[in-house]
C-alpha positions in Angstrom: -10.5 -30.9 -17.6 -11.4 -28.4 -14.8 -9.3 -26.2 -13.4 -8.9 -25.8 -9.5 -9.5 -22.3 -8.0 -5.5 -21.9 -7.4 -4.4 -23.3 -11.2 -6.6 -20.9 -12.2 -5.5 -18.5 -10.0 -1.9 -19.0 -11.1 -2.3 -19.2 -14.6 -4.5 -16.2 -15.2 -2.4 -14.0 -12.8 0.7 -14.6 -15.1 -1.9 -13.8 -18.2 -2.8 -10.5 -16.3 0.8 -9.4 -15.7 1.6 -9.8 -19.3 -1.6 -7.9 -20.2 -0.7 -5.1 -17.7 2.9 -4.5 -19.1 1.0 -4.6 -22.7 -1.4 -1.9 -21.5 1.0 0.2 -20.4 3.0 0.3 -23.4 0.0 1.2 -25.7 0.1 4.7 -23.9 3.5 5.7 -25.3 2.5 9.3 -26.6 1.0 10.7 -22.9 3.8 9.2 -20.7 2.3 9.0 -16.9 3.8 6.7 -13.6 1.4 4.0 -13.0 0.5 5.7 -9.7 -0.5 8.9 -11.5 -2.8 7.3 -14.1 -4.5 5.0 -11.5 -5.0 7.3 -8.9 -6.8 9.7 -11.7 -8.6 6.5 -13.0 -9.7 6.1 -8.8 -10.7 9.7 -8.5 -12.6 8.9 -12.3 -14.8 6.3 -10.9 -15.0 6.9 -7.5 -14.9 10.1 -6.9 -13.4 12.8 -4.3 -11.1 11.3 -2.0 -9.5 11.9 0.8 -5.6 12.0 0.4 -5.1 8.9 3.1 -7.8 6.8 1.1 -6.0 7.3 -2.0 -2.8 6.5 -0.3 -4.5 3.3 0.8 -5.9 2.2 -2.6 -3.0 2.8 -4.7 -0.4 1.2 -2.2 1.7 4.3 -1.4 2.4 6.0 1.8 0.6 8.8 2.7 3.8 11.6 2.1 4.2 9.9 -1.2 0.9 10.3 -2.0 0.7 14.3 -0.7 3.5 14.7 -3.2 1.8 13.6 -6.2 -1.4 14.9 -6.1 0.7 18.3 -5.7 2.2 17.4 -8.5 -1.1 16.4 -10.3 -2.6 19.3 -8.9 0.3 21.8 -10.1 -0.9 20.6 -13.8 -4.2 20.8 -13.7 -5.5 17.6 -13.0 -6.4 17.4 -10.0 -7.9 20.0 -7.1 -7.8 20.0 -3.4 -11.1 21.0 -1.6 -12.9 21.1 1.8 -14.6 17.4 3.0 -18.7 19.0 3.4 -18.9 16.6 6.0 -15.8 17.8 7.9 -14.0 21.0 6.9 -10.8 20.3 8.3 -10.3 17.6 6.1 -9.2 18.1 2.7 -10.5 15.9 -0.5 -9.0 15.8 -3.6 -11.2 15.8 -7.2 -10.1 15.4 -10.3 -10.7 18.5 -12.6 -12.1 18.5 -16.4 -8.7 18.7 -17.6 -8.2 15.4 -16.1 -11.1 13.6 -16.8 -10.5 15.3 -20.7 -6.7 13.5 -20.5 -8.1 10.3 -19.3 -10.4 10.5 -22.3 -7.6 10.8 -24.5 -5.1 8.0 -22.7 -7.9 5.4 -22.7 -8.7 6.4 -26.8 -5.4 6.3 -27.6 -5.0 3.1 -25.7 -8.5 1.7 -27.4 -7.2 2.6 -30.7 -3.8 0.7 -30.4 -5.1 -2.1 -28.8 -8.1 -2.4 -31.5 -5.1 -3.1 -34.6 -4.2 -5.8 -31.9 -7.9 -7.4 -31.4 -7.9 -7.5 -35.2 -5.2 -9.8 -35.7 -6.5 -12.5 -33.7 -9.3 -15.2 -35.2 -12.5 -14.2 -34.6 -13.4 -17.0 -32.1 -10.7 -15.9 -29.3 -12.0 -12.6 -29.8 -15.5 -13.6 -29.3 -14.2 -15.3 -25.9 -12.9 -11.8 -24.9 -15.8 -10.7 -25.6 -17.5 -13.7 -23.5 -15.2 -13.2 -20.7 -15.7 -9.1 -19.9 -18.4 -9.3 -17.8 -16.2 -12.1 -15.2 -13.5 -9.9 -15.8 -14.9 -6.9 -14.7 -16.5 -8.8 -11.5 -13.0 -9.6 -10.7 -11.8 -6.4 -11.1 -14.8 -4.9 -9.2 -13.6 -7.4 -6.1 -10.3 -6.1 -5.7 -10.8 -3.8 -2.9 -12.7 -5.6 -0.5 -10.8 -9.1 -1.4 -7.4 -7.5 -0.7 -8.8 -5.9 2.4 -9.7 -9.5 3.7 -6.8 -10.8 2.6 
């Protein structure tokens, strides 16, 4: 029997919110607020920012957001530079020590989450496998879905 778009909907957004909270507990050994990790993983993939679009993408105001790329920034991880396309604006980039800690989180994370994958039968894992690339279509729709929304 086929699913409707909103059983779906339902059913896989519970999935995802268990997945989530098992993600984030496979990165015990390089502790990190979930804001902190994504907005490195947004300045990762997307590159330089501008502090009020990363307010903007990770859901915080745009004080809270000052204060933790300071923070970020006070560790290495992330710098502040001139916009070349307007000087009095600042963007912020992450540095090779944060790209280099992203590296380790996500091969930590891959490791943990590998002695997971190998506990399940080989046919759900080969629907995992079947389902990445709607996944990551999904996950690639986020940001102009929510901004319709």
């Amino acid at each position: 029997m086929e699913k409707s778009a909103e059983e779906l909907a339902g059913d896989l957004g519970a999935v995802l919110e268990r997945l989530v909270a098992l993600i984030r507990s496979l990165n015990t050994d390089n502790p990190m607020s979930r804001t902190s990790s994504g907005t490195l993983a947004t300045l990762e993939r997307s590159g330089p920012s501008r502090l009020t679009a990363l307010a903007t993408r990770e859901g915080v105001t745009q004080p809270a957001m000052t204060q933790l790329v300071s923070r970020l920034e006070d560790t290495g991880l992330v710098r502040r530079e001139p916009d070349p396309s307007d000087g009095r604006v600042v963007r912020v980039v992450i540095t090779d020590d944060g790209l280099a800690l992203m590296a380790r989180r996500r091969a930590e994370r891959a490791g943990r989450l590998a002695s997971l994958l190998d506990q399940l039968p080989m046919d759900q894992r080969q629907i995992l496998i079947d389902s990445l690339p709607a996944l990551s279509a999904l996950a690639d729709t986020r940001l102009s879905a929510a901004a319709a929304v």
